[in-house]
C-alpha positions as a printed Julia matrix, in Angstrom:
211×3 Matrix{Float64}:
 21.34  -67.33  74.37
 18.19  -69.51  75.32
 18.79  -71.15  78.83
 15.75  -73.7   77.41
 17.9   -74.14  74.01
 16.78  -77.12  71.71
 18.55  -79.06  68.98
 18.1   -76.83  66.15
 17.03  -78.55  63.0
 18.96  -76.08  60.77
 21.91  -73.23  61.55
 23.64  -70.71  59.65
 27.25  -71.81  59.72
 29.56  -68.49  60.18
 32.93  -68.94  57.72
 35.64  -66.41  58.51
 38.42  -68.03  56.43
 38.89  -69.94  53.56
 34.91  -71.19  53.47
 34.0   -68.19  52.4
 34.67  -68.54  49.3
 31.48  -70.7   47.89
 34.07  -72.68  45.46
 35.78  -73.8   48.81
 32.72  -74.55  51.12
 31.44  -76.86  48.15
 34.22  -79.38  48.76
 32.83  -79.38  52.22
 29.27  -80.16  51.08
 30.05  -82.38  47.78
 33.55  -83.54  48.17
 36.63  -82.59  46.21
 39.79  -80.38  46.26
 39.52  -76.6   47.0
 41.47  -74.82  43.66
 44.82  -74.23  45.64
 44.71  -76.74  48.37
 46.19  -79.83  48.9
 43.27  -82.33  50.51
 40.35  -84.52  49.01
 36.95  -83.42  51.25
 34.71  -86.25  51.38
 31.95  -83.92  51.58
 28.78  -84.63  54.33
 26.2   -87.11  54.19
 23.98  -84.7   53.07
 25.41  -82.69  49.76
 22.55  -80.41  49.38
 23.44  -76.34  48.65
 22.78  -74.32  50.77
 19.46  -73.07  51.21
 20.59  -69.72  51.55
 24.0   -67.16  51.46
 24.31  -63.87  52.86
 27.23  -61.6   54.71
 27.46  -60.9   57.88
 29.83  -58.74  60.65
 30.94  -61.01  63.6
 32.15  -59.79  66.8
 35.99  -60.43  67.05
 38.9   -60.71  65.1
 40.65  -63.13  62.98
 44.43  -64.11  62.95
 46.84  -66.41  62.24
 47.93  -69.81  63.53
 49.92  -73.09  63.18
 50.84  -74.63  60.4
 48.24  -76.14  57.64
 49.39  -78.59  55.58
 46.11  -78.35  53.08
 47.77  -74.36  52.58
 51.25  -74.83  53.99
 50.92  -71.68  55.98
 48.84  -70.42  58.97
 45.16  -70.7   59.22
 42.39  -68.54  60.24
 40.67  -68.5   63.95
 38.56  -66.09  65.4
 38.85  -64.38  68.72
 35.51  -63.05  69.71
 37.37  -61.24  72.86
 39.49  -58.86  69.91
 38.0   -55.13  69.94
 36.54  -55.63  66.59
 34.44  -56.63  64.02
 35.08  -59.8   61.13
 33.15  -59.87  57.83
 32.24  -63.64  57.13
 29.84  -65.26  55.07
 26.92  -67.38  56.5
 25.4   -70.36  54.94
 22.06  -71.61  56.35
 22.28  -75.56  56.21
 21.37  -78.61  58.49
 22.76  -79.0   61.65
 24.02  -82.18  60.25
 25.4   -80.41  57.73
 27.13  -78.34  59.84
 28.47  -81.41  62.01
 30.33  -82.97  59.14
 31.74  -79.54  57.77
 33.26  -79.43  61.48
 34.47  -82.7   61.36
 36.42  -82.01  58.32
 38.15  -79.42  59.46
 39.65  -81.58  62.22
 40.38  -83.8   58.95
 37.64  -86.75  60.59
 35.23  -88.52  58.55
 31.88  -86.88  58.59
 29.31  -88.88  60.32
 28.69  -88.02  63.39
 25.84  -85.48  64.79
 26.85  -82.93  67.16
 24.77  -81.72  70.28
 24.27  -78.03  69.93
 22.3   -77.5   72.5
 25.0   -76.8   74.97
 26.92  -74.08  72.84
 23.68  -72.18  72.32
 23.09  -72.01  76.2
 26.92  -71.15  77.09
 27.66  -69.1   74.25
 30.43  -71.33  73.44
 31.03  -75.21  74.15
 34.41  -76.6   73.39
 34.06  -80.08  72.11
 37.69  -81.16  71.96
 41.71  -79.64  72.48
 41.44  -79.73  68.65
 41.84  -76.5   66.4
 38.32  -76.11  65.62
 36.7   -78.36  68.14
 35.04  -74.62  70.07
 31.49  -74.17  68.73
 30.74  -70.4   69.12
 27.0   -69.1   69.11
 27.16  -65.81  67.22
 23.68  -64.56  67.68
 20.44  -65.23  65.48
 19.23  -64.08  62.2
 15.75  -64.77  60.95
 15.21  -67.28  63.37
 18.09  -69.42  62.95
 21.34  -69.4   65.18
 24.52  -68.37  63.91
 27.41  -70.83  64.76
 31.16  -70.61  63.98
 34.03  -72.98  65.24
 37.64  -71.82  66.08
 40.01  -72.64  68.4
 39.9   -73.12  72.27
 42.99  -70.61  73.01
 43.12  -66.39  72.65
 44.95  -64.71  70.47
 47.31  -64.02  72.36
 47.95  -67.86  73.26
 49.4   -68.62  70.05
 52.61  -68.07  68.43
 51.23  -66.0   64.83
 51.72  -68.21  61.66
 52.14  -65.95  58.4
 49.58  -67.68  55.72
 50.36  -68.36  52.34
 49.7   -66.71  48.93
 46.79  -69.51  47.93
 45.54  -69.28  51.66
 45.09  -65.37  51.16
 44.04  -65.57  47.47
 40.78  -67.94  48.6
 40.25  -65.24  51.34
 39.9   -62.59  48.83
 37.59  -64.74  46.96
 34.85  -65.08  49.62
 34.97  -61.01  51.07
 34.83  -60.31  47.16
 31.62  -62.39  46.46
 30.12  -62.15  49.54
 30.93  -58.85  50.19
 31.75  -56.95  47.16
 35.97  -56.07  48.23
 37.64  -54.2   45.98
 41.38  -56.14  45.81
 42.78  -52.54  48.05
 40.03  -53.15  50.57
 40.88  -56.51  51.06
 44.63  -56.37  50.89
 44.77  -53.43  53.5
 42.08  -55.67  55.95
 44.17  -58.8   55.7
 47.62  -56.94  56.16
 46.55  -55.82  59.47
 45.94  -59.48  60.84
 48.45  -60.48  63.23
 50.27  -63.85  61.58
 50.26  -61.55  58.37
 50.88  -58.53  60.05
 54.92  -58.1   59.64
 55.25  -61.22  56.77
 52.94  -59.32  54.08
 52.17  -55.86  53.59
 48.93  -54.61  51.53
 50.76  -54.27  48.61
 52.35  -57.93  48.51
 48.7   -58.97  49.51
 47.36  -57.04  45.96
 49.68  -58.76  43.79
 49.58  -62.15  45.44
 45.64  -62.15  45.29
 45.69  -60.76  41.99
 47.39  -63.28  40.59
């Protein structure tokens, strides 16, 4: 963290969940409705790609949590506090970019810049009570900052919320292109996430997101 931190001109944006999946992020950038959801994005102001895509291992890990009516099951957050690791994907795009993608999620109009300047002193800078109003600063790759949003509560907070079939299936998309998953690999890492944990087992996991 950089006590001196400046408004960064572009940021890798850290998806855990359904973004990961490049299909899914695009309706974030360009508008539209994810294969499986049940929204229209309006996409950000600025609906250029990405200028790059690579995987990464965050520190934390991801459950399940209230209700989403775009999946009609429970959504992903990350705990960074968790005793382990997260595979995600990171996309390297403006921070403007990254301010409408945000505002999305809290299903806003994108429009509005966000001040990162605070998150990447503190480590973490909760905007808002909202689900995904808690900017988390992940570290830095190749100069750029790596920034993530979940929710302001633990864990342990939160009543789990199981996630659906089309929730998991675009979950399996994103750790299989980003990260080469076989369908086992994935369905035995997203078994073991409490919200699923109990409600699905690996093998209901392999046939859901093989369907």
């Amino acid at each position: 963290m950089d006590d001196a931190a400046r408004q960064p001109e572009w940021v890798w944006y850290v998806s855990y969940g359904s973004n990961m999946a490049r299909r899914r992020f695009d309706c974030y950038l360009s508008g539209g409705t994810p294969p499986g959801a049940q929204r229209i994005y309006p996409g950000c102001r600025n609906r250029t790609a990405p200028t790059r895509i690579r995987p990464c291992s965050i520190p934390g890990g991801v459950y399940f949590a209230t209700y989403s009516p775009v999946w009609n099951g429970g959504r992903a957050f990350l705990d960074v506090a968790l005793p382990e690791t997260t595979p995600a994907t990171a996309y390297l795009i403006t921070a403007g970019q990254f301010a409408d993608v945000a505002a999305q999620e809290m299903y806003r109009d994108p429009g509005a810049d966000v001040d990162l300047r605070a998150v990447l002193t503190n480590g973490r800078d909760q905007l808002g009570p909202g689900r995904y109003e808690t900017l988390q600063y992940l570290g830095n790759v190749d100069g750029y900052p790596l920034l993530t949003f979940t929710a302001p509560w633990s864990a342990a907070d939160v009543e789990p919320v199981p996630p659906s079939a089309a929730y998991l299936r675009m979950l399996a998309i994103g750790l299989r292109d980003t990260h080469g998953w076989t369908v086992a690999d994935t369905a035995e890492h997203l078994a073991h996430r409490p919200g699923a944990r109990g409600n699905w087992t690996a093998g209901s996991i392999a046939a859901a997101i093989s369907s």
